[in-house]
Backbone and ligand atoms as CSV (ligand in chain L), in Angstrom:
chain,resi,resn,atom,element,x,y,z
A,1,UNK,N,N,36.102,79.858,41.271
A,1,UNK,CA,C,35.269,79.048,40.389
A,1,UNK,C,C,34.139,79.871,39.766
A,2,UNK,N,N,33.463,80.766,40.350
A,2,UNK,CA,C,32.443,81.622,40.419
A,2,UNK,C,C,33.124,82.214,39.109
A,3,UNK,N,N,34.093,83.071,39.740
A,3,UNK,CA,C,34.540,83.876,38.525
A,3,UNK,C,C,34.633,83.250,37.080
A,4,UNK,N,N,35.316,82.145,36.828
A,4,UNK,CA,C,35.703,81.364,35.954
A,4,UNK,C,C,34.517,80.966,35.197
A,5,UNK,N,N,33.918,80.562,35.843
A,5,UNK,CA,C,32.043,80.020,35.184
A,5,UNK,C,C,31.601,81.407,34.401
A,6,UNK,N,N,31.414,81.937,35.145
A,6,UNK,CA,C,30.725,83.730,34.644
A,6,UNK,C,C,31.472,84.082,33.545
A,7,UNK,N,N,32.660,83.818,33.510
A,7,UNK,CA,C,33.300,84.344,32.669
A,7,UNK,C,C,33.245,83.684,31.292
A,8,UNK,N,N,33.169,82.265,31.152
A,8,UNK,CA,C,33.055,81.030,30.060
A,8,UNK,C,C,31.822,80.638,29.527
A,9,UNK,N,N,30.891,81.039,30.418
A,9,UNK,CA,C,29.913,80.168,30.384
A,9,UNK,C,C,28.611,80.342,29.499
A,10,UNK,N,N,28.799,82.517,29.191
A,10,UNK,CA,C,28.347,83.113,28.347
A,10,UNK,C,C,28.779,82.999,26.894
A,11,UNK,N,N,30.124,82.669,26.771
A,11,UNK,CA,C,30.833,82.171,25.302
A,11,UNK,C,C,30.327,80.440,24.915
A,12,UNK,N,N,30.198,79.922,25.673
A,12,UNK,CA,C,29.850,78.472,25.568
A,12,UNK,C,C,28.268,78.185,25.081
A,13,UNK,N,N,27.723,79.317,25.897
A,13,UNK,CA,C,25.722,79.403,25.379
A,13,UNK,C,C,25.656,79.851,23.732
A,14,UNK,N,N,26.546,80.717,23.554
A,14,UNK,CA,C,26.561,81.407,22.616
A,14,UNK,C,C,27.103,80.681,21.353
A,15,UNK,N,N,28.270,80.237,21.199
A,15,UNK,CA,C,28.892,79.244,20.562
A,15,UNK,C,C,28.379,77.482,20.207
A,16,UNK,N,N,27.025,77.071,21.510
A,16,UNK,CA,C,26.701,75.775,21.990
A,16,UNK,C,C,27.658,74.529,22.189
A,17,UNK,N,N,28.838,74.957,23.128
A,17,UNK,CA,C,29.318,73.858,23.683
A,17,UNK,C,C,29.112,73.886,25.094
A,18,UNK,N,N,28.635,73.025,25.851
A,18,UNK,CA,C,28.262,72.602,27.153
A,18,UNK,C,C,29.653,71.759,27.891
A,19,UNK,N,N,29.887,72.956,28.472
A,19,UNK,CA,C,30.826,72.414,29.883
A,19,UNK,C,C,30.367,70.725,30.432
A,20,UNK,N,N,31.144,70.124,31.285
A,20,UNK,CA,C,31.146,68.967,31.269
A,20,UNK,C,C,32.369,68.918,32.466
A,21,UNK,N,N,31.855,69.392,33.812
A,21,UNK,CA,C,33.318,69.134,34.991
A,21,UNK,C,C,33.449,67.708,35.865
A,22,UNK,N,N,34.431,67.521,35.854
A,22,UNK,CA,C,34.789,65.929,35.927
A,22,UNK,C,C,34.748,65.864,37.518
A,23,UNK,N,N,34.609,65.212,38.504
A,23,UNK,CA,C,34.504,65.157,39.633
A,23,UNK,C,C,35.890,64.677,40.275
A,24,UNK,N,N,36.404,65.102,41.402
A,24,UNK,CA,C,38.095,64.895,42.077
A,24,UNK,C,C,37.663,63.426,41.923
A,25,UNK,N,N,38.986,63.084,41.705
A,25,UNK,CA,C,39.472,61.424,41.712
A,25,UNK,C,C,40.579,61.069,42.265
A,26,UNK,N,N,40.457,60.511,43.923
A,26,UNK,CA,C,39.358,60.088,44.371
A,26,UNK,C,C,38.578,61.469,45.036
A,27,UNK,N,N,37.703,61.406,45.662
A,27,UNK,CA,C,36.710,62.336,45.964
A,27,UNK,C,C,37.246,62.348,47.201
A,28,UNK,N,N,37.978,62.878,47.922
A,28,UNK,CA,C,38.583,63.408,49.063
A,28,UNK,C,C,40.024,63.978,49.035
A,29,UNK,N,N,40.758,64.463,50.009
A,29,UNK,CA,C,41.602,65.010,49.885
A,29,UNK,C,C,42.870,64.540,49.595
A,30,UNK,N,N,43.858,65.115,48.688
A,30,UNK,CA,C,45.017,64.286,48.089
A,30,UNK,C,C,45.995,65.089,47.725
A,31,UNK,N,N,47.473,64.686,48.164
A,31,UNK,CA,C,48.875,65.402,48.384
A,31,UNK,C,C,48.886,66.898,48.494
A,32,UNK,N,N,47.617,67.384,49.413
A,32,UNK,CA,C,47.525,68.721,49.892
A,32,UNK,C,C,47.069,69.344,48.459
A,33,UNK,N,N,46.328,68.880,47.611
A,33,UNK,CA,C,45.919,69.750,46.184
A,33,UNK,C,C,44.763,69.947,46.814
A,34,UNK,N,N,44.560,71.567,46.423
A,34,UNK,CA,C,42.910,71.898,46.045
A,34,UNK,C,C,42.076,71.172,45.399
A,35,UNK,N,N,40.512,71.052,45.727
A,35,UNK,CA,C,39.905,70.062,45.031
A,35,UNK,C,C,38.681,70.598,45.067
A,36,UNK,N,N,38.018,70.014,43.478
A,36,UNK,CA,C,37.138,70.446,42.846
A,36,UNK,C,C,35.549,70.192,43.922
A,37,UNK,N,N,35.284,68.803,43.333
A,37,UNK,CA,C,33.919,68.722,43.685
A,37,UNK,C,C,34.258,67.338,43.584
A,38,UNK,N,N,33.081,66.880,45.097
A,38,UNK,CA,C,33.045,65.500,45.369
A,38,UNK,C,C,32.049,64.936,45.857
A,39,UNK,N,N,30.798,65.152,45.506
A,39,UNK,CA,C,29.603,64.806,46.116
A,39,UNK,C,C,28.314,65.719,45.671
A,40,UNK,N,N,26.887,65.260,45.599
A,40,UNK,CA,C,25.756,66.064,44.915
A,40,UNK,C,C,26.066,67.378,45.985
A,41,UNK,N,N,26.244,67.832,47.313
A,41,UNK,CA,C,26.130,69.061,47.030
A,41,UNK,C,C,27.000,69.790,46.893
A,42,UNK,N,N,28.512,69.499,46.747
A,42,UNK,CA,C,29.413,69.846,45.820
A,42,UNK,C,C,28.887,70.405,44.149
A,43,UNK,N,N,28.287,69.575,43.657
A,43,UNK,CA,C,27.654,69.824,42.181
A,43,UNK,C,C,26.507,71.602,42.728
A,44,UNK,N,N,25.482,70.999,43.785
A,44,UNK,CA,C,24.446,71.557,43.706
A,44,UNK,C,C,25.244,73.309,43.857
A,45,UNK,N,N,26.447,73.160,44.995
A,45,UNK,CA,C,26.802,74.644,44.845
A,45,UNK,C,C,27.293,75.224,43.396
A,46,UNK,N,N,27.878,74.413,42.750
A,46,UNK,CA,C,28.538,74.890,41.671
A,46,UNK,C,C,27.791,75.306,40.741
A,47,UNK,N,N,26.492,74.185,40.615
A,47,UNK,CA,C,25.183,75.020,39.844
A,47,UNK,C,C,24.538,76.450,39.801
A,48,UNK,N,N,24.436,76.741,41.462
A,48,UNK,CA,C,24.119,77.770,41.471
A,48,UNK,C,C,25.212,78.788,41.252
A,49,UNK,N,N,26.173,78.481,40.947
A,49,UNK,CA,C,27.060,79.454,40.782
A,49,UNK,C,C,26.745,80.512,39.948
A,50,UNK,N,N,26.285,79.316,38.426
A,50,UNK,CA,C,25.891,79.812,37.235
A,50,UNK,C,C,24.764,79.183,36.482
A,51,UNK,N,N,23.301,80.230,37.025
A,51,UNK,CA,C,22.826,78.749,36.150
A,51,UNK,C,C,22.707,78.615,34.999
A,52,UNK,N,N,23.216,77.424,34.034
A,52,UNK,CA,C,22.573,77.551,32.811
A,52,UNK,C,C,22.864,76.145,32.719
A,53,UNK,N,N,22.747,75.695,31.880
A,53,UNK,CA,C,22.071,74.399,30.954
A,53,UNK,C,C,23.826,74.113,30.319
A,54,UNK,N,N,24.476,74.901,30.317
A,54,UNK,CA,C,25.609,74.959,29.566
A,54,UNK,C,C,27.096,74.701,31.158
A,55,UNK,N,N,26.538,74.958,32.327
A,55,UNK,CA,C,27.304,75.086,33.425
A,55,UNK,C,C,26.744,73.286,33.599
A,56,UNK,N,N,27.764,72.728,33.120
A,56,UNK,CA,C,27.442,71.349,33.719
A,56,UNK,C,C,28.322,70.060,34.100
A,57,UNK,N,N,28.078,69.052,34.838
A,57,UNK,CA,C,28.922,68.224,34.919
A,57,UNK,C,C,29.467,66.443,34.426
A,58,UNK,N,N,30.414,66.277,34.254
A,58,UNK,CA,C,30.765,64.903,33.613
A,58,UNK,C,C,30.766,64.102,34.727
A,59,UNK,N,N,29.302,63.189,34.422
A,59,UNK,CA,C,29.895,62.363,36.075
A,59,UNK,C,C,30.159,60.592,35.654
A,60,UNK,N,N,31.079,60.865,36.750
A,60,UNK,CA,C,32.277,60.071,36.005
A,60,UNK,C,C,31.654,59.012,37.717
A,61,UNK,N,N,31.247,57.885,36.658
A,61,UNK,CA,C,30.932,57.092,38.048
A,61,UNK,C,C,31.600,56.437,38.952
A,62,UNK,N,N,33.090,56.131,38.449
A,62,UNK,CA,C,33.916,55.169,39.351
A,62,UNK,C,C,34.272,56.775,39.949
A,63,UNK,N,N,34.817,57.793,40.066
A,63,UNK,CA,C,35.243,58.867,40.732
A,63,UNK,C,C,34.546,59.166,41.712
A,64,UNK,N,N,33.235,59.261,41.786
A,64,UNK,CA,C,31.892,59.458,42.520
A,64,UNK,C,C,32.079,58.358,43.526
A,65,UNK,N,N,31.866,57.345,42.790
A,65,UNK,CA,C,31.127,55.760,43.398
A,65,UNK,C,C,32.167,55.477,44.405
A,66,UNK,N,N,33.617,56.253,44.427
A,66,UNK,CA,C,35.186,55.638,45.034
A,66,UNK,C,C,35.004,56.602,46.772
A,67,UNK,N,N,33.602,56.902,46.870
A,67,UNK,CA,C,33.083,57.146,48.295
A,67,UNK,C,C,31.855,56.642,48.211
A,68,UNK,N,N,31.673,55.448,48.994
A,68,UNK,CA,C,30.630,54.709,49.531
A,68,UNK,C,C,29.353,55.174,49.578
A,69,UNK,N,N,29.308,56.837,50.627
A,69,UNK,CA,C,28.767,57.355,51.058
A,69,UNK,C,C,27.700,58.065,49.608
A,70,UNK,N,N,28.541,58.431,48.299
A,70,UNK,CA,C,27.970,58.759,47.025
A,70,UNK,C,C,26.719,57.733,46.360
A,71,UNK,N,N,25.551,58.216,46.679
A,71,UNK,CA,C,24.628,57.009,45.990
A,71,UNK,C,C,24.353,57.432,44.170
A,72,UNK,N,N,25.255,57.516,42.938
A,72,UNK,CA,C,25.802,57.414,42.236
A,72,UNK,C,C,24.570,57.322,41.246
A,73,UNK,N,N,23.523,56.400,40.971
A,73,UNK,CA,C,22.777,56.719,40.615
A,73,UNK,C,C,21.385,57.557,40.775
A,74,UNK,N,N,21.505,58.049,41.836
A,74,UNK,CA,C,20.537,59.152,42.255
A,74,UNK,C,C,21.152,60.024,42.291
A,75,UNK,N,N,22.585,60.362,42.087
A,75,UNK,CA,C,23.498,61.824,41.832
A,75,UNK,C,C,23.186,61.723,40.212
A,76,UNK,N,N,23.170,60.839,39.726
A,76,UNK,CA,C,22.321,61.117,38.000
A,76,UNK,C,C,21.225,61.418,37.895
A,77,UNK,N,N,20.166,60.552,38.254
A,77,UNK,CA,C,18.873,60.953,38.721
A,77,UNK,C,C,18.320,62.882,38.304
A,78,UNK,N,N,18.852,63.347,39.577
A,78,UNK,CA,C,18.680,64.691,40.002
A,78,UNK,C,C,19.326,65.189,38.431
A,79,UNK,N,N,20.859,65.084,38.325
A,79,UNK,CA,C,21.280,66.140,37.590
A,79,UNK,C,C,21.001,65.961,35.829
A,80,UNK,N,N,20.472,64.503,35.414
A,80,UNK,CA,C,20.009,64.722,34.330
A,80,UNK,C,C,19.128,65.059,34.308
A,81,UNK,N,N,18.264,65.089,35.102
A,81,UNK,CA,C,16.806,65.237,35.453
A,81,UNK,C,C,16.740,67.359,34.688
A,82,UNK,N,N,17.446,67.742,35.770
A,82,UNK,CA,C,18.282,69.051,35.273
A,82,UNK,C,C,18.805,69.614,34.326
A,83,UNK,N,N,18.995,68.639,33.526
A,83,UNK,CA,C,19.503,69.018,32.302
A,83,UNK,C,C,21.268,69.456,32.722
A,84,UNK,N,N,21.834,68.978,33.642
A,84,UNK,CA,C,23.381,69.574,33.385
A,84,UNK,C,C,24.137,68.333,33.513
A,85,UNK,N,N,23.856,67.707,32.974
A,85,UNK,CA,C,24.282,66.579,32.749
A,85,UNK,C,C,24.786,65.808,31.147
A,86,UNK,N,N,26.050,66.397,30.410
A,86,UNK,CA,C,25.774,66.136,29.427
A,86,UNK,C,C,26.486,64.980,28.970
A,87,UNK,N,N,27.760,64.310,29.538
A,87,UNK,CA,C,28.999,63.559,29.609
A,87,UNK,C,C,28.690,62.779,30.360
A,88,UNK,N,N,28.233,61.284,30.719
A,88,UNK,CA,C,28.891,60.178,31.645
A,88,UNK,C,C,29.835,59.326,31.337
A,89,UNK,N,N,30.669,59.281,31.958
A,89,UNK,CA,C,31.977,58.069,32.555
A,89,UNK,C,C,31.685,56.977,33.162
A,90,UNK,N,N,31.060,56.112,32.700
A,90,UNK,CA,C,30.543,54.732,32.556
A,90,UNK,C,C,31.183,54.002,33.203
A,91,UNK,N,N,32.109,53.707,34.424
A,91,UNK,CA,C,32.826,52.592,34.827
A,91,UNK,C,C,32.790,52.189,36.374
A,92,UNK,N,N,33.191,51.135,36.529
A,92,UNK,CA,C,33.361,50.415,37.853
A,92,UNK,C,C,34.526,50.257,38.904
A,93,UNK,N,N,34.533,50.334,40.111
A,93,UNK,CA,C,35.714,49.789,41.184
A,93,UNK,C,C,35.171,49.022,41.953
A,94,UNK,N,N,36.165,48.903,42.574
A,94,UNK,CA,C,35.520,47.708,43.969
A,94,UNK,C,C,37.075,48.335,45.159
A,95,UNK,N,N,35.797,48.029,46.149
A,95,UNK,CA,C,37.110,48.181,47.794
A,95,UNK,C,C,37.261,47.229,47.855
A,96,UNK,N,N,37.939,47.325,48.629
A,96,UNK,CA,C,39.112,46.273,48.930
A,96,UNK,C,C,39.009,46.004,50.683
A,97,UNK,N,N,38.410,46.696,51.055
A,97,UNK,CA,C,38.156,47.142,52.639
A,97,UNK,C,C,37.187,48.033,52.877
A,98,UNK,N,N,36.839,47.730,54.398
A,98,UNK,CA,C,35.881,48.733,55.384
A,98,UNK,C,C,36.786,50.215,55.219
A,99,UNK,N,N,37.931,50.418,54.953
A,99,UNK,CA,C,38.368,51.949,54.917
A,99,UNK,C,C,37.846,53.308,53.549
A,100,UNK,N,N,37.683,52.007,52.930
A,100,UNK,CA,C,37.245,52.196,51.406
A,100,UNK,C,C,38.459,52.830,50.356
A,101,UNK,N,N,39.273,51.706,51.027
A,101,UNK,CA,C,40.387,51.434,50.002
A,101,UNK,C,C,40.022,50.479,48.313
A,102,UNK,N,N,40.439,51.272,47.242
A,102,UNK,CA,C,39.634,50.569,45.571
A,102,UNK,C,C,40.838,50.239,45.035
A,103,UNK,N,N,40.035,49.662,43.858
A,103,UNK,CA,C,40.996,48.967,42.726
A,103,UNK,C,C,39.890,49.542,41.775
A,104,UNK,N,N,40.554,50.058,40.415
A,104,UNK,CA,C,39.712,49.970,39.889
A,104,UNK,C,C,39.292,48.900,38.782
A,105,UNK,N,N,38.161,48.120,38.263
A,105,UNK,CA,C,37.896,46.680,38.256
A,105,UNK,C,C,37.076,47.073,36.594
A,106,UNK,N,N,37.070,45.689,36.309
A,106,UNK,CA,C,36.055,45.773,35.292
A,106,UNK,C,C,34.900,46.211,34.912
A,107,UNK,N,N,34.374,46.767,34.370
A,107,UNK,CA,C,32.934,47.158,33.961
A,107,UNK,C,C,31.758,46.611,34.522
A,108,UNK,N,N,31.897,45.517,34.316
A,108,UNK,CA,C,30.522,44.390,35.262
A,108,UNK,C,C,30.156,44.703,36.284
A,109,UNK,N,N,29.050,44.854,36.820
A,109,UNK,CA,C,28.093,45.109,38.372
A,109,UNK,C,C,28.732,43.784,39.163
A,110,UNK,N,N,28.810,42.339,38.758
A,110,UNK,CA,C,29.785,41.221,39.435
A,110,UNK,C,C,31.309,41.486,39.444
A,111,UNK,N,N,31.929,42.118,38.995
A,111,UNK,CA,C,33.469,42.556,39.423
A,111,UNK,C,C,33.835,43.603,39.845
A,112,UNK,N,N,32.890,44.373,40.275
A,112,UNK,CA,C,32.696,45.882,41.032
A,112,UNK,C,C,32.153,45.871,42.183
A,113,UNK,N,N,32.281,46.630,42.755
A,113,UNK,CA,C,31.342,47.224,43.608
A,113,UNK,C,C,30.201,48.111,43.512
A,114,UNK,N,N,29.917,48.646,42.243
A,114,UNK,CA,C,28.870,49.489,41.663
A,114,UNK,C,C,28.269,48.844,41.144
A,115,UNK,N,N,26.573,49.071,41.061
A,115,UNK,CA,C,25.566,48.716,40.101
A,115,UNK,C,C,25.254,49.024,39.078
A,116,UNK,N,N,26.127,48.281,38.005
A,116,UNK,CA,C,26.112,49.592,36.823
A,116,UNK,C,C,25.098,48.950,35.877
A,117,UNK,N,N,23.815,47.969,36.582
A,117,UNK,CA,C,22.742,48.002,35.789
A,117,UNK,C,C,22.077,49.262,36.214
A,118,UNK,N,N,22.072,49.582,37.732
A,118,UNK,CA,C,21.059,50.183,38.050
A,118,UNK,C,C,21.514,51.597,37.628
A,119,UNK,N,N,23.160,52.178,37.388
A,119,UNK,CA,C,23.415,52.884,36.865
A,119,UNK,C,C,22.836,53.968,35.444
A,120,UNK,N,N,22.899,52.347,34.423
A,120,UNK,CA,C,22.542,52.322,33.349
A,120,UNK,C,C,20.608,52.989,33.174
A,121,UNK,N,N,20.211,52.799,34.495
A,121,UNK,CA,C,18.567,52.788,34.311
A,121,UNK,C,C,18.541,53.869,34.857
A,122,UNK,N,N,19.131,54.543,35.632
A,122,UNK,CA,C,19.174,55.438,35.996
A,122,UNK,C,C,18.663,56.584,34.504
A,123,UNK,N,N,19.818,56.109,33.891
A,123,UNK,CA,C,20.506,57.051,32.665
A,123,UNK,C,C,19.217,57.032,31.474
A,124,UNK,N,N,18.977,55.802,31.677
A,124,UNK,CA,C,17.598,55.720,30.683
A,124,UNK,C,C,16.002,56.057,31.444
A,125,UNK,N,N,15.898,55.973,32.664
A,125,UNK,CA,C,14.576,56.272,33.279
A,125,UNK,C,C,14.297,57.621,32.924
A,126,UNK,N,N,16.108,58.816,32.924
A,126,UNK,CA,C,15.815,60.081,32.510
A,126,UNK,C,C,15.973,60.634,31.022
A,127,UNK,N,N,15.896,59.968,30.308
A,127,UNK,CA,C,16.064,60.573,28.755
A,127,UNK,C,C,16.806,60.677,28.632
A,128,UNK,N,N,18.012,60.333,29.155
A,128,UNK,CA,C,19.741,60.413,28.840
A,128,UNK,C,C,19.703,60.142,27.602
A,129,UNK,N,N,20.049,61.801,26.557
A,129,UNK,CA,C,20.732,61.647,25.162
A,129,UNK,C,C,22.128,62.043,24.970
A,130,UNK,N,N,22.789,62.502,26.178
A,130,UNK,CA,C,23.964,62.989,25.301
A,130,UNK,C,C,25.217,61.605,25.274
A,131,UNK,N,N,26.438,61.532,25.889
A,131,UNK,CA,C,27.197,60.892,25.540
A,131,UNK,C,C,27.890,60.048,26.857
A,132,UNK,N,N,28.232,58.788,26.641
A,132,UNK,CA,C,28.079,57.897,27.788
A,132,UNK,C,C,30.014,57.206,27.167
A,133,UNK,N,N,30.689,57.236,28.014
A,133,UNK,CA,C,31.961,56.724,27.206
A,133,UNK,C,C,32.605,55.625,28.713
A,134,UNK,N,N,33.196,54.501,28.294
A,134,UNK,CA,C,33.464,53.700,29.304
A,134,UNK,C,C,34.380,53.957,29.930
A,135,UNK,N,N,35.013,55.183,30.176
A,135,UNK,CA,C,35.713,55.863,30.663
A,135,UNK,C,C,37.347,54.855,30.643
A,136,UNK,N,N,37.704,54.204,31.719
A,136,UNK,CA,C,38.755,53.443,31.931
A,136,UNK,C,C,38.983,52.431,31.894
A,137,UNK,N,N,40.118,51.770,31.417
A,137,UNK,CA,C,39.933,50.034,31.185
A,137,UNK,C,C,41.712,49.819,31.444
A,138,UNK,N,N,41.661,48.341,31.833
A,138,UNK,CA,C,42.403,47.764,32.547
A,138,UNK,C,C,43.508,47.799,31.258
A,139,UNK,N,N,44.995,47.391,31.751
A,139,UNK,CA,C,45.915,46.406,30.418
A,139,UNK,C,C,45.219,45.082,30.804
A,140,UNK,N,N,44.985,44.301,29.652
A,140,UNK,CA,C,44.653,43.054,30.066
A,140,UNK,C,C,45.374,42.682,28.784
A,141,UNK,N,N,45.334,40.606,28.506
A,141,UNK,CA,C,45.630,40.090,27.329
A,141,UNK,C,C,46.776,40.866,27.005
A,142,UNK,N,N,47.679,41.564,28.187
A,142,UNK,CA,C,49.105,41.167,27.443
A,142,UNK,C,C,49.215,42.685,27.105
A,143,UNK,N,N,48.679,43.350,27.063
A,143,UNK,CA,C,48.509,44.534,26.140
A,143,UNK,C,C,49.440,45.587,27.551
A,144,UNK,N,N,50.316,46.437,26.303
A,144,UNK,CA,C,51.119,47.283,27.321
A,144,UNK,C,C,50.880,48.729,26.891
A,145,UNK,N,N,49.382,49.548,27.421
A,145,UNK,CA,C,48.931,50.524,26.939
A,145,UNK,C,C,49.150,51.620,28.123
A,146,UNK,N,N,48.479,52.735,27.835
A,146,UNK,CA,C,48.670,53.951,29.098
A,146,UNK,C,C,47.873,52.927,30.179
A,147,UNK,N,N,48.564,53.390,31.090
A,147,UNK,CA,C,47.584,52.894,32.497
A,147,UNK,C,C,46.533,53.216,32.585
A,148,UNK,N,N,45.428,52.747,32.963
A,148,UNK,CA,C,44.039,53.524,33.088
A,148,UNK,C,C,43.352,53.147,31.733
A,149,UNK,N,N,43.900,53.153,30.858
A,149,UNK,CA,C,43.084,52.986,29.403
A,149,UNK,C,C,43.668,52.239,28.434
A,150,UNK,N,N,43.047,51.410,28.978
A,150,UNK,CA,C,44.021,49.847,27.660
A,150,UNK,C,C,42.374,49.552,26.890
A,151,UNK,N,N,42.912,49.747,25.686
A,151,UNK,CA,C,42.243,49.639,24.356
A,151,UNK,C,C,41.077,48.271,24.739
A,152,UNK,N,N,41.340,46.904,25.084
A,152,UNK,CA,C,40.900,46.047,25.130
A,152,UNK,C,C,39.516,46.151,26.147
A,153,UNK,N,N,40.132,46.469,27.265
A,153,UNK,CA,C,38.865,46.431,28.450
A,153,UNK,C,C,38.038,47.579,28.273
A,154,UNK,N,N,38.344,48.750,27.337
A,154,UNK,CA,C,37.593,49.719,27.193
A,154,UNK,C,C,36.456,49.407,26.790
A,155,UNK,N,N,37.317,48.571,25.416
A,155,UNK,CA,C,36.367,48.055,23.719
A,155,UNK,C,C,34.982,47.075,24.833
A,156,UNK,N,N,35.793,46.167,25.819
A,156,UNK,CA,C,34.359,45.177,26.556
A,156,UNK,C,C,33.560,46.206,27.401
A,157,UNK,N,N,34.197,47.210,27.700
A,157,UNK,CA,C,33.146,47.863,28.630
A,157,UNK,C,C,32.225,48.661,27.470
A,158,UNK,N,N,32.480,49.455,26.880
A,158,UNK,CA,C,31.459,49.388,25.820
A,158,UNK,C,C,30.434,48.641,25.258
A,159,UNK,N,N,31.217,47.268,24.945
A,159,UNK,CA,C,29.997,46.101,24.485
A,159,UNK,C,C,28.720,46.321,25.819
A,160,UNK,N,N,29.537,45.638,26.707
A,160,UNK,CA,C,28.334,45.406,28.354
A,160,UNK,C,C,27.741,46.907,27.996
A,161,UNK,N,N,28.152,48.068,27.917
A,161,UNK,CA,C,26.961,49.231,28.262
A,161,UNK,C,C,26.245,49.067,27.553
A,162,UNK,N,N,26.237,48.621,26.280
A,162,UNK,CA,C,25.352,48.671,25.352
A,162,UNK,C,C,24.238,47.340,25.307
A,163,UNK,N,N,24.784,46.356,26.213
A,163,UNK,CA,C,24.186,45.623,26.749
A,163,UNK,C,C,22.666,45.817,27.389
A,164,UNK,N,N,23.334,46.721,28.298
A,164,UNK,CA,C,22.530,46.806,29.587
A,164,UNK,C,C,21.532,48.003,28.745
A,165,UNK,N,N,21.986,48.396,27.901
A,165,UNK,CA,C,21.285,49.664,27.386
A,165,UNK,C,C,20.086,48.798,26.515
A,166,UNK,N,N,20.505,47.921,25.416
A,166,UNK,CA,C,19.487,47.254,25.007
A,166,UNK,C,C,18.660,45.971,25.944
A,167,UNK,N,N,18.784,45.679,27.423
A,167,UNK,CA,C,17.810,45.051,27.545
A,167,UNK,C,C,17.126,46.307,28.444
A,168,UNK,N,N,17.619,47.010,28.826
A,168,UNK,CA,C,16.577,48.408,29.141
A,168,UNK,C,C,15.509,48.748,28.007
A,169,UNK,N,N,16.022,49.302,27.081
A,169,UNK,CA,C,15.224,49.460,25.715
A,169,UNK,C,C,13.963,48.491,25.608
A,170,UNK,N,N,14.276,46.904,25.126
A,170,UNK,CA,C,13.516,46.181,25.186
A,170,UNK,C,C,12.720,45.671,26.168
A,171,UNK,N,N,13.148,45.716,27.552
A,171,UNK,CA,C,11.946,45.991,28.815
A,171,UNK,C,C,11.078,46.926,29.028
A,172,UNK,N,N,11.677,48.135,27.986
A,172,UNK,CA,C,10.612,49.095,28.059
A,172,UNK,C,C,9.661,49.258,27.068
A,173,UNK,N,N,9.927,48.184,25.888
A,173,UNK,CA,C,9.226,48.853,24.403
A,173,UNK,C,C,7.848,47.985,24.591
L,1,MN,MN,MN,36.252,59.840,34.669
């Protein structure tokens, strides 16, 4: 990884595109694959790998949030705070059990298991400007799209972020 960063990361400063690494999904181990990063100090080593402003990560909240143990908006907190934070993945799951077996669920803080108001404030307490996308959405209404990303539940999870984004805004103005 070391190598790989060092090697990219000087073309990316130079050029200004900012890396953006997506976190294992789910965040533990799976059909014997190597795996990236699954937790803040997962991130924190990888930072130091390389530091720059350009070495950064996409945190993708249902990937994170799909271990209990991940407190999801204080893993934003820190790393926008940091500046390596340039990509969030905006979405929700819910377990299903004490094993922390998921589904992944609608956008809403009530059909999840994540707080994706407190998410959302997270994102705005720190000056979050770069780019926030609702990452995954259900087939719903019939619709027979890729798995993971049906056009419809995307389009509502969008509306709600922007929701939660404007009564943030206006609680704060
Ligand atoms: Mn994601």
């Amino acid at each position: 990884m070391k190598y790989f960063l060092d090697a990219i990361i000087p073309t990316c400063e130079e050029v200004g595109i900012r890396m953006a690494m997506h976190p294992d999904d789910p965040p533990r181990p799976l059909f014997g694959l190597p795996r990236v990063y699954k937790n803040a100090e997962d991130m924190r080593i990888i930072e130091a790998m390389h530091e720059s402003p350009y070495n950064g990560f996409c945190i993708c909240t249902g990937s994170l949030g799909e271990n209990p143990k991940n407190d999801v908006p204080a893993i934003i907190r820190e790393f926008v705070k940091k500046d390596r934070a340039p990509f969030i993945h905006a979405r929700n799951i819910k377990f299903m059990n004490a094993q922390g077996d998921f589904h992944e669920s609608a956008h809403l803080s009530s059909e999840g298991s994540l707080d994706m108001y407190e998410i959302m404030k997270a994102l705005y307490d720190t000056g979050f400007d770069g780019y926030i996308r609702p990452d995954h959405g259900r087939n719903i209404w019939g619709e027979d799209g890729v798995p993971g990303y049906g056009l419809y539940d995307r389009a509502l999870g969008i509306t709600y972020l922007n929701g939660l984004w404007e009564s943030l805004e206006k609680d704060h103005a």
